[in-house]
MARBA-3410 file (N, C-alpha, C, O; in Angstrom, 1 decimal):
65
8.5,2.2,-2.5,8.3,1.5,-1.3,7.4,0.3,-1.6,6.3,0.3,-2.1 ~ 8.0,-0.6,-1.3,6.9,-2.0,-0.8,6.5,-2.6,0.2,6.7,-3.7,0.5 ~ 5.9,-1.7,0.9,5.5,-2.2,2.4,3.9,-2.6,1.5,3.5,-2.3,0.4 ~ 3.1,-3.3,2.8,1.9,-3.2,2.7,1.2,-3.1,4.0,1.9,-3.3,5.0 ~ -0.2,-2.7,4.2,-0.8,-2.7,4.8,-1.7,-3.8,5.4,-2.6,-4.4,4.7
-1.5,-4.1,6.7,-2.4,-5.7,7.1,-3.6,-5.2,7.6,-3.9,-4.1,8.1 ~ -4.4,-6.3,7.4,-5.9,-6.2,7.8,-6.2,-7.1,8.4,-5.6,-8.2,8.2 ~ -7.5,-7.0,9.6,-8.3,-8.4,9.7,-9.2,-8.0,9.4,-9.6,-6.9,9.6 ~ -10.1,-9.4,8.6,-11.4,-9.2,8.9,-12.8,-9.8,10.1,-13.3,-10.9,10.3 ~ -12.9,-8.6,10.4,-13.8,-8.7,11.3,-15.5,-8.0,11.5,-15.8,-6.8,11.7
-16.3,-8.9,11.5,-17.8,-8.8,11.6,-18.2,-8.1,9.5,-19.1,-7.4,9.1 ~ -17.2,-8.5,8.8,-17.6,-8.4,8.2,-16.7,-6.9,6.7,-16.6,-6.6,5.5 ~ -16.1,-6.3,8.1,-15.0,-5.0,7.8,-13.7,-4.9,7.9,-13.3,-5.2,9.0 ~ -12.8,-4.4,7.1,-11.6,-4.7,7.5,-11.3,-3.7,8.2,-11.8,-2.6,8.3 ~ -9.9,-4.2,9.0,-9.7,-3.2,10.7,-8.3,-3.3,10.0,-7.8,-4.3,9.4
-7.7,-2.1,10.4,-6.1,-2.4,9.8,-5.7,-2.3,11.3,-6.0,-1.5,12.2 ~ -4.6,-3.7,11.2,-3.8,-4.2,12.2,-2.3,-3.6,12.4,-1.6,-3.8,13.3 ~ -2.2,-3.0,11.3,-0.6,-2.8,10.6,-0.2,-1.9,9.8,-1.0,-1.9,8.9 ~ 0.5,-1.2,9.7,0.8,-0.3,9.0,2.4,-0.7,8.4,3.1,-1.4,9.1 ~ 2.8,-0.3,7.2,4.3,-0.6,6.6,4.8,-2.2,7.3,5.6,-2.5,8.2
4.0,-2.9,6.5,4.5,-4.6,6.8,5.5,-4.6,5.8,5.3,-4.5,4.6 ~ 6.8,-4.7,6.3,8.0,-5.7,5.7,8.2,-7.5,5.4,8.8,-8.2,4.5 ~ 7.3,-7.8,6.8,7.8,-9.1,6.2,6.5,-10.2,7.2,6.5,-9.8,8.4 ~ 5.9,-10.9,7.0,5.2,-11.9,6.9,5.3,-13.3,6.8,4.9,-13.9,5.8 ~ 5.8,-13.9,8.0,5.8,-15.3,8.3,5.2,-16.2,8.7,4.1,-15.9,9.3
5.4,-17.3,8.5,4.4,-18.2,9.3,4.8,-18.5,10.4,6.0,-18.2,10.4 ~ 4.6,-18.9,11.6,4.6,-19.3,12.7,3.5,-20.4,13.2,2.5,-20.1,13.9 ~ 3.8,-21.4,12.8,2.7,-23.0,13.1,1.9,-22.8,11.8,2.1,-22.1,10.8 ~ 0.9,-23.7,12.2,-0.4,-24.2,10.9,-0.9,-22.8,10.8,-1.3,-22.4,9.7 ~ -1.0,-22.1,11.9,-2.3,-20.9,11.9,-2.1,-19.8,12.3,-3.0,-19.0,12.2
-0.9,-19.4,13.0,-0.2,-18.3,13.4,0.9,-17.4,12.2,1.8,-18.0,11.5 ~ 0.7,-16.2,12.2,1.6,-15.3,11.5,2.1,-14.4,12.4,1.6,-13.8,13.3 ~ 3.6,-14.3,11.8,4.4,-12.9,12.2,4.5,-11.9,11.4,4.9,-12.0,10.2 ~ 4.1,-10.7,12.0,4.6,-9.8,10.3,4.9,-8.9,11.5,4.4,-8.8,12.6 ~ 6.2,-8.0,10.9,6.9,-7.1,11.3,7.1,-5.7,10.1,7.4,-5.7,8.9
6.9,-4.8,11.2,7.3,-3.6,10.4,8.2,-2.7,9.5,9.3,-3.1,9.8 ~ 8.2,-2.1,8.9,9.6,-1.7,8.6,10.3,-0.8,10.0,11.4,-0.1,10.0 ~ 9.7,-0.9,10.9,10.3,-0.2,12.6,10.9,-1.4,13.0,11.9,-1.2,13.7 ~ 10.6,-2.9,12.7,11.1,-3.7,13.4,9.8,-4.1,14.3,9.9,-5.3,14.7 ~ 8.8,-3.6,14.7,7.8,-3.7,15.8,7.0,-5.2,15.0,6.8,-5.5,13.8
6.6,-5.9,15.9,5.9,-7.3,15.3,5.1,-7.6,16.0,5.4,-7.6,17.2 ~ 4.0,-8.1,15.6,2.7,-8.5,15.9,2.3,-10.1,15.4,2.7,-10.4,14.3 ~ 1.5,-11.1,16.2,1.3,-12.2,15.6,-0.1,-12.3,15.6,-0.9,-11.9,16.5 ~ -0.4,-13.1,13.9,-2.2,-12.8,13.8,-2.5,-14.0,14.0,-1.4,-14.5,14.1 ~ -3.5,-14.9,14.2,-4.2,-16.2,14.2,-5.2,-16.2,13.5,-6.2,-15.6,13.8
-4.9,-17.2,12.2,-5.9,-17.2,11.6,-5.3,-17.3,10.1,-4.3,-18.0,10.1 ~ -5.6,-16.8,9.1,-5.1,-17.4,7.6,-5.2,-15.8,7.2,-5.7,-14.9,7.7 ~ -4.4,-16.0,5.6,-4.3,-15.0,4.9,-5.4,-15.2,3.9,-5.4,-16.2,3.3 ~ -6.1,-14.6,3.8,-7.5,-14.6,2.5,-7.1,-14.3,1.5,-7.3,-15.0,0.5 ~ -6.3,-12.8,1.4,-6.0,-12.2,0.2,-4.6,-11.7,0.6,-3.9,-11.7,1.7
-4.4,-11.1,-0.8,-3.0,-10.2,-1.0,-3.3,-9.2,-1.9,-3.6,-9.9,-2.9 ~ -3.5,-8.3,-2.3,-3.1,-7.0,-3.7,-2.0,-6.6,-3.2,-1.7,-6.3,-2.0 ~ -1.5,-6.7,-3.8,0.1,-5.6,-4.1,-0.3,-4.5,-4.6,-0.3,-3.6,-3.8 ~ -0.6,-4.3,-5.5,-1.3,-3.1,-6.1,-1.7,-2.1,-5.0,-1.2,-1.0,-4.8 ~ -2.5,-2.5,-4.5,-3.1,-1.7,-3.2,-2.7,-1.9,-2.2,-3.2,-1.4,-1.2
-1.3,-2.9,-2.1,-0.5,-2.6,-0.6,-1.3,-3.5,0.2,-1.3,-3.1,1.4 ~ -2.1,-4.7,0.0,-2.9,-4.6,1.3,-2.7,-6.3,1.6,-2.8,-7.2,0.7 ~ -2.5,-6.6,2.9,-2.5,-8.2,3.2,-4.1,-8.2,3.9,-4.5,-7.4,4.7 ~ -4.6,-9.3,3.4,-5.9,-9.8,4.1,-5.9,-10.3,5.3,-5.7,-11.4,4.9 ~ -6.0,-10.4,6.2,-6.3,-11.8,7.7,-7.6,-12.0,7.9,-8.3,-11.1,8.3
-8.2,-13.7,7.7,-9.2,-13.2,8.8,-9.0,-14.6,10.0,-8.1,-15.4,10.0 ~ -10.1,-14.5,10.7,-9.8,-15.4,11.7,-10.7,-16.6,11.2,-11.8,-16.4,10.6 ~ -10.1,-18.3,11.8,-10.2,-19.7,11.3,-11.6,-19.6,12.3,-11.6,-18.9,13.3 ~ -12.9,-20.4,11.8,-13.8,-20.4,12.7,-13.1,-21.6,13.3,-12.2,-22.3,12.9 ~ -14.0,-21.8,14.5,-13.4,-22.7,15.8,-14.4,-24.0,15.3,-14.3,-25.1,16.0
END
């Protein structure tokens, strides 16, 4: 399996947003789509920080204003 797991980070902790991410798009400057391997999709705002594969894990955190 290569799904991964999304995160945001928030106040400092990561909060998992996501479980079995398939796929990961952009949508504008600052918006992402990631969709599951169910098909279910969520949009994050804000940037990707990190990636491990190794550990499955996508980063998000949010752009300060």
């Amino acid at each position: 399996m290569c799904e991964a797991n999304a995160y945001l980070i928030k106040e400092g902790s990561e909060i998992l947003i996501m479980e079995s991410v398939d796929i990961v798009e952009p949508e504008g400057s600052d918006t992402w789509r990631i969709v599951d391997i169910f098909g279910d999709q969520k949009y994050i705002k804000g940037r990707i920080k990190g990636m491990n594969l190794v550990d499955h894990k996508i980063i998000f955190e949010v752009l300060p204003d």
